[in-house]
N, C-alpha and C positions, 0 to 999 in steps of 0.2 A: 387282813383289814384290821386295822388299830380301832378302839374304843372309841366312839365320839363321846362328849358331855356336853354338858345343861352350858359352862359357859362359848364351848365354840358357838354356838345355835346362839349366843348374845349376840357375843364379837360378830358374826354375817352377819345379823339381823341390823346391827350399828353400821356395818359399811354400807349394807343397799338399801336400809329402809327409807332413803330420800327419791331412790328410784323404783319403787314396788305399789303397789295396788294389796296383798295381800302376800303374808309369808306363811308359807306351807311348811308345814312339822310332821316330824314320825316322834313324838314324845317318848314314845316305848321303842325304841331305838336307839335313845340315849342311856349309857350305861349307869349315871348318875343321879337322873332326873327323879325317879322314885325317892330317893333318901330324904329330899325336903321338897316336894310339889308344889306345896302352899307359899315355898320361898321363891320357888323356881318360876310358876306361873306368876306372880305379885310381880317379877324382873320383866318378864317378856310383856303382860300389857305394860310396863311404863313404859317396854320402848315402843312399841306398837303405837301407845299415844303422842310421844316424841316427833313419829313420824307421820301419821294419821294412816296406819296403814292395819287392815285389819288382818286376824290369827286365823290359819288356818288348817287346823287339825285333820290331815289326809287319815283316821284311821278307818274307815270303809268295813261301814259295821255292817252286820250281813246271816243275821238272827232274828229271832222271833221280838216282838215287841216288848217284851218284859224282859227277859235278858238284856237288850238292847238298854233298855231304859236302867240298868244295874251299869252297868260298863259304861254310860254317860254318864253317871251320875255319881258313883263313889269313887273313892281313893282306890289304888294309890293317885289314880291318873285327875279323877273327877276334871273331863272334859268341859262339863256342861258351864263351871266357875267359870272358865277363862276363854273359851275358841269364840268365836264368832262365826266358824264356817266348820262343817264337817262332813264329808265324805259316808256315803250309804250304797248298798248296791240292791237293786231294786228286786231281787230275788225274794226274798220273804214275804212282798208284796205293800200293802199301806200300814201295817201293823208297826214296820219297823220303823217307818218314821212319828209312828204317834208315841211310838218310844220314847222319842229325843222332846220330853216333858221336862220343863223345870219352872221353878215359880218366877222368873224371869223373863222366859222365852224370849232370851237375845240370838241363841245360838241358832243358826240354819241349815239346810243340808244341801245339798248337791249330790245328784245318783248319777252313779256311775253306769251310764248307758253304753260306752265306746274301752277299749283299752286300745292302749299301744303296744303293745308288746306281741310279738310273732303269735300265732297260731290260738290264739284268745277265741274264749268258746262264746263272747257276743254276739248273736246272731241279728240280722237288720229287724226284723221282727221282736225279738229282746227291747232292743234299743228303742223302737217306738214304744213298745209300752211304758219305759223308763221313762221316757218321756209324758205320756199322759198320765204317770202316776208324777211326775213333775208338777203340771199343769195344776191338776186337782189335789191339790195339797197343800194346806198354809205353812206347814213346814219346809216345805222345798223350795229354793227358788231357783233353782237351774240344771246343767248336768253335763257329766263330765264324758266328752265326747272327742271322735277324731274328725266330726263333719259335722255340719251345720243339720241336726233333724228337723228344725221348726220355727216355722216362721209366722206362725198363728198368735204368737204370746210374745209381742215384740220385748218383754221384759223378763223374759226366760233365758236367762243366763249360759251359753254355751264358753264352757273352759276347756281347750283343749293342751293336753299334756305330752308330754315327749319331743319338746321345743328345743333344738340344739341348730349353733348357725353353720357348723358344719352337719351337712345331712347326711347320715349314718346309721349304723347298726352297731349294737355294742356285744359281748357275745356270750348274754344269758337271754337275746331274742329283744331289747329292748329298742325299738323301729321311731329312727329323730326324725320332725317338719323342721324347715328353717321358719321363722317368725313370718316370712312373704306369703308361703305355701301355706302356714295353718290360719292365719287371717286372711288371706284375697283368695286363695281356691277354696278352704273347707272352710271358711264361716266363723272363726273364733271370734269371739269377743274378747277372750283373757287368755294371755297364753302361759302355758305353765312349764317354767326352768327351772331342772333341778343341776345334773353335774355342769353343765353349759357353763354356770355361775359358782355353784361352789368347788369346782374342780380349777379352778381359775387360776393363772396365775395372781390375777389382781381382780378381787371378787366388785369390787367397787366400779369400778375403770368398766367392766363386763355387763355389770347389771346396770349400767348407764346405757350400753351399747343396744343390749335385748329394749329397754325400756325406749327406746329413741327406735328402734326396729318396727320394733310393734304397735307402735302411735303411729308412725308414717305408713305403715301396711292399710292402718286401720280405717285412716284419713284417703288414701286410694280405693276401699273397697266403698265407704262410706260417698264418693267422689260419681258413682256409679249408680246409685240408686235414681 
């Protein structure tokens, strides 16, 4: 696997951010991104604002609250300046999101109640609590799920991940929904592509297709109530 860098993660974000809701990042993933942050993040909200679509930092912090609050907060990454959305797994329990403090409090979290991925040691009982530490918490507003867990908090945000339109297996265990299946059987509100789109022949042309998928899924489940 070759190096990604700070400007491929432009270049996507320029082709599909007129068909996106939010773009999901591994910042630390990128072999470049540390060398100038402060330039790198300044790039990615102008184009975020370009397209009104908001950042969203998948790093799935998963510590004790004051750690946590170090690792959002300074360089090289310092999340807390530029995400809008970030990923937490709700194992450390409310500590770790009183972490995600900053004198701004734009950025929000989402726990990871659900994985995709084969043999994931989530348990359904995990997941519920994931979710009432959702619920009760001004820092969270949703969680990252492979099924619909709640319907009490109509504006609890269910994003579900491993969105591909061919439905598949990839083979480090990585288990795809097509956009019908994770919004009209399991519940999604937001569905989340990763290689689906950027593995693409034409990343544009694709994240038109997901985005037109998963509105009309959304528009049948909604259709139902």
């Amino acid at each position: 696997m070759t190096d990604l860098e700070s400007q491929e993660l432009f270049d996507l974000a320029e082709k599909t951010g007129r068909f996106i809701c939010c773009l999901k990042t591994h910042v630390d993933a990128l072999s470049d991104w540390h060398e100038n942050s402060s330039k790198n993040a300044l790039k990615l909200k102008e184009i975020s604002k370009k397209f009104d679509f908001l950042i969203f930092e998948d790093r799935k912090f998963a510590d004790i609250g004051k750690t946590v609050e170090a690792q959002f907060n300074r360089e090289p990454y310092a999340i807390s300046s530029w995400a809008d959305l970030v990923t937490v797994h709700g194992l450390p329990g409310p500590g770790i999101l009183d972490g995600l403090n900053h004198k701004e409090k734009r950025c929000k979290a989402l726990i990871v109640a659900e994985m995709s991925s084969k043999g994931n040691l989530a348990s359904k009982e995990y997941a519920d609590n994931c979710v009432e530490l959702a619920k009760n918490h001004e820092n969270a507003i949703g969680v990252i799920s492979q099924s619909r867990l709640d319907d009490t908090k109509p504006d609890l945000i269910h994003m579900t991940p491993g969105v591909k339109i061919a439905d598949s297996e990839d083979n480090l265990g990585q288990q795809y929904n097509t956009p019908e299946k994770a919004v009209i059987e399991k519940g999604a509100d937001i569905i989340i592509v990763g290689r689906g789109i950027t593995q693409a022949e034409d990343p544009e042309d694709k994240a038109k297709e997901y985005q037109e998928r998963g509105w009309r899924a959304l528009l049948e489940r909604c259709a139902t109530f």
